[in-house]
N, C-alpha and C positions, 0 to 999 in steps of 0.2 A: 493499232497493235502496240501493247506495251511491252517492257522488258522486264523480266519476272527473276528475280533471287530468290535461293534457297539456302535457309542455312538446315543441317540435318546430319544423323548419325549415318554413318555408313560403316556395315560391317559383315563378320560372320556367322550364318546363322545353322543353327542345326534343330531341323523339327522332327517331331514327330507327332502325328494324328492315328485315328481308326484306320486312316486308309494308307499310311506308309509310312516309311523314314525314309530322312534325306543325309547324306553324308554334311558335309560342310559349303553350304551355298550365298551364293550373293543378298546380303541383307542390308536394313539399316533403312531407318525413313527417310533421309533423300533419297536413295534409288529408288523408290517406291512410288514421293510426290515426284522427283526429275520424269522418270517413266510416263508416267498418268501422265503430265502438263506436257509430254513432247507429244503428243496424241494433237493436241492443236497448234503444233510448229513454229509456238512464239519463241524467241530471241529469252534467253534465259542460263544463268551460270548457277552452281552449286558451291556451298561452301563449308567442308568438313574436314575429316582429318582420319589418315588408314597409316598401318607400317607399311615395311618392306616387304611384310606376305603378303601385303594383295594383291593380286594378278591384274597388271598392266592388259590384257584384256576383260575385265570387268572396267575399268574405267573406258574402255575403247567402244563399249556397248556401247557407254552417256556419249560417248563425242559423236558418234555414226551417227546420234541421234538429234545432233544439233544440238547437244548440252556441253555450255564450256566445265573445262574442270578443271582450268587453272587453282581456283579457289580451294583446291582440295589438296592439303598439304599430306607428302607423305616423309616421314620421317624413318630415318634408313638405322634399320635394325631393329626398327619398333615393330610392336604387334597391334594388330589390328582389332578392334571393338570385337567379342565374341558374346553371342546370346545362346541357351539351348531350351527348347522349352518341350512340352507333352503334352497335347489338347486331349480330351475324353468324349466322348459321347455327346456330353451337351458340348457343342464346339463354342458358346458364349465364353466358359470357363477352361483355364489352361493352368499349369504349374512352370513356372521357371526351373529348370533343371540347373544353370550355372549362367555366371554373368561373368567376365572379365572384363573390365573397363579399359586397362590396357592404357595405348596415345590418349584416347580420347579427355585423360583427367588431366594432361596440359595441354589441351587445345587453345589457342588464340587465333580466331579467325582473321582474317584479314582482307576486306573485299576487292575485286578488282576493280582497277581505277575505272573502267570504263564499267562499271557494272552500280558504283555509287550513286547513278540518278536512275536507279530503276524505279519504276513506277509501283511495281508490283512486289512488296515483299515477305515472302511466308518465313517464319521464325517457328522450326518445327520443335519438339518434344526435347529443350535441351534446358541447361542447368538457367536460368531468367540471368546474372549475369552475362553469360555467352551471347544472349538474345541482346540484352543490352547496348552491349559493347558494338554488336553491328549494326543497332539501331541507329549508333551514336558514331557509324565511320560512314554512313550515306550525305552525301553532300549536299541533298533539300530531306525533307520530309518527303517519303514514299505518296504515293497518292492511296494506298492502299496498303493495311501493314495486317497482317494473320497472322496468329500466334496459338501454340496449342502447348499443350501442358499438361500436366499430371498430378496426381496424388502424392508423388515422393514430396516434387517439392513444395505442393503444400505442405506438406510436414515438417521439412527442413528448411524452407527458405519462404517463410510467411509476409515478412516485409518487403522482402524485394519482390516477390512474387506479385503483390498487391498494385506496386510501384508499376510494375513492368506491364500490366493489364489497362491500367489507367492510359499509358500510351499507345493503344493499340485501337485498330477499327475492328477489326474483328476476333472472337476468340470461340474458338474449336476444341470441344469437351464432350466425352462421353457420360451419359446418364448420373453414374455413380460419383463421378467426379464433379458433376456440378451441383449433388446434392452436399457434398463435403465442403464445398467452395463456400455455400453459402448457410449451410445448414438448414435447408429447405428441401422439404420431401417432393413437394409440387414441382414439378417442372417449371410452368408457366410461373410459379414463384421466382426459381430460383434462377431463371433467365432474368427475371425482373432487375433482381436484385445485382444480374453481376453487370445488367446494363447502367443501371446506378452506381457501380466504382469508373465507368467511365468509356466503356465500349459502346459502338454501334451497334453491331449485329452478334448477335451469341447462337455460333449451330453447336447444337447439341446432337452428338452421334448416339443411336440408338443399335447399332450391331445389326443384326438380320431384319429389325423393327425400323428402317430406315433412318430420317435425320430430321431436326425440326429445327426452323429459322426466326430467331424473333428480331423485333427492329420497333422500339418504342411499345405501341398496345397490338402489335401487329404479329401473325403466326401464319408460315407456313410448313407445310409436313410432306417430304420425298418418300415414300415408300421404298424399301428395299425389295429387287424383284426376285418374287419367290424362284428357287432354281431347286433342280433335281437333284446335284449336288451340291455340295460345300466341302472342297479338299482340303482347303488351309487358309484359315482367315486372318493366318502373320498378319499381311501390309494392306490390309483394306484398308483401316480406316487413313492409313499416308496414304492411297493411291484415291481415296473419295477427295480426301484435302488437294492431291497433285490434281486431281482433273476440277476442281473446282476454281483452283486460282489460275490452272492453266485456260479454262475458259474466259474468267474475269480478265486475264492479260489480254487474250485473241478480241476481246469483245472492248473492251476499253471503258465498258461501263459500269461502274459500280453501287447501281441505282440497288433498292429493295427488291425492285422487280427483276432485273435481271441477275441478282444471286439467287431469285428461286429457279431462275434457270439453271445457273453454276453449280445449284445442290442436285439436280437434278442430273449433271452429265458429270458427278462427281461421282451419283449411287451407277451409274451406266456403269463407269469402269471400274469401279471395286468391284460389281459384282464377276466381271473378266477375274481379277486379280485373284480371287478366290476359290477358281476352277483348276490351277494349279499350284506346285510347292512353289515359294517362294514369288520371283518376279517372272518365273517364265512364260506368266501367259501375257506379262505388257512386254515384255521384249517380242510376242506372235501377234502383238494386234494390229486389227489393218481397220481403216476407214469404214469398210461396207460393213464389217461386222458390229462396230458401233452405231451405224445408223440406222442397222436392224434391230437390236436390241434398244435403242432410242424409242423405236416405235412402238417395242414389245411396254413401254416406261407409259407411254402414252395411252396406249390401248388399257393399259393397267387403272389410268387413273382418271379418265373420259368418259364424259357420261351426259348424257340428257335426263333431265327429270323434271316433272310438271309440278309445280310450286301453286297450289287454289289456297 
């Protein structure tokens, strides 16, 4: 078993879908991935940054749950990261209603000492300095380093962004983001190509189309399991990320073959994540209902077929 770091937003979220609105709730992609990765009970700390509104029982969730949160600075009188958004119909596409950035625009992480030679470290959705900086406060090289990112800062921050991917083993990108990345329509292009600036392994999130893993000329593809609903697809894809590198840490292997398992019990718990607002349904999951829906993953994707 390995020790897994997380660096990620944590904040306030306010949604709204077809199926309701929610007042002001626990958000932010560390809680999201911390959630997902405690589902396999590896040794793992968070490291983000909230004011003084945030409720000392939201952090109290992560600790119950075996996530340290030293790491998590809160600065007294500050305000807390705020997102609000409005899904439609097609729940792939959503509108940002308001962003306040708030602390989060002087964060300086700082990791715990005892949390420097983690094995395991995800570098979630933050500005590629930030990711940086904690790349550059671990005391060896991670044996596994995941980084995910976005379209802003390709737009705003191209050179470091480039820089920051070159040191990375893995990098985790939705469809439309890695055709920007590379300028390539082709999927199987455009993973080529970002394997060529200097990663291992490139998943590409596909939203309800599940995930696809490439690794040299090599491909493989998680399905997302069709469900009867879809309430709120906020923190899927941090909670497909939290269960992926929380299995990579439980398992301690980080072959090819065993992150097509890890995409596998990553699409498991997003698809939980999705059945309720926000994170309430990884704060209610338990064991057996993962390992039922595991089978439903299997059942899904299992086949005999005669080959003349």
């Amino acid at each position: 078993m390995s020790k897994l770091l997380i660096l990620g937003s944590i904040a306030f979220d306010q949604i709204e879908t077809p199926f309701g609105k929610t007042d002001v709730i626990m958000g932010g992609s560390a809680n999201y991935i911390a959630l997902a990765a405690s589902q396999f009970e590896v040794p793992q700390a968070v490291l983000s940054i909230v004011g003084s509104d945030y409720p000392k029982s939201y952090l109290n969730l992560l600790s119950q749950r075996g996530i340290r949160t030293e790491g998590i600075e809160v600065v007294e009188g500050g305000k807390t990261l705020f997102w609000s958004g409005k899904y439609h119909n097609d729940m792939n596409q959503r509108d940002t209603l308001d962003t306040q950035l708030n602390v989060i625009t002087n964060f300086n992480p700082v990791v715990p000492e005892d949390f420097r030679d983690a094995e395991v470290l995800l570098l979630g959705n933050l500005h590629p300095n930030l990711q940086m900086d904690v790349l550059q406060q671990m005391s060896s090289r991670p044996k596994l380093v995941v980084m995910d990112t976005m379209n802003y800062w390709m737009n705003h921050t191209w050179e470091l962004l480039q820089e920051m991917i070159a040191k990375v083993d893995v990098l985790t990108i939705n469809d439309e983001e890695a055709r920007q990345l590379t300028g390539e329509y082709s999927l199987v292009k455009a993973a080529q190509r970002i394997i060529g600036m200097g990663v291992k392994y490139v998943v590409i999130k596909k939203g309800e189309h599940g995930a696809l893993l490439f690794h040299k000329d090599k491909v493989f593809y998680a399905p997302a399991l069709p469900l009867a609903e879809v309430f709120d697809p906020t923190g899927a894809g941090d909670a497909f990320a939290g269960g992926m590198v929380g299995y990579l840490a439980k398992t301690a292997d980080y072959s090819f073959e065993n992150l097509k398992n890890a995409i596998v019990h990553g699409s498991n718990i997003a698809s939980f994540c999705i059945e309720k607002f926000g994170a309430e349904r990884l704060l209610n999951l338990n064991k057996e209902e993962l390992y039922r829906r595991l089978q439903q993953f299997k059942d899904l994707t299992q086949f005999d077929i005669q080959l003349k």
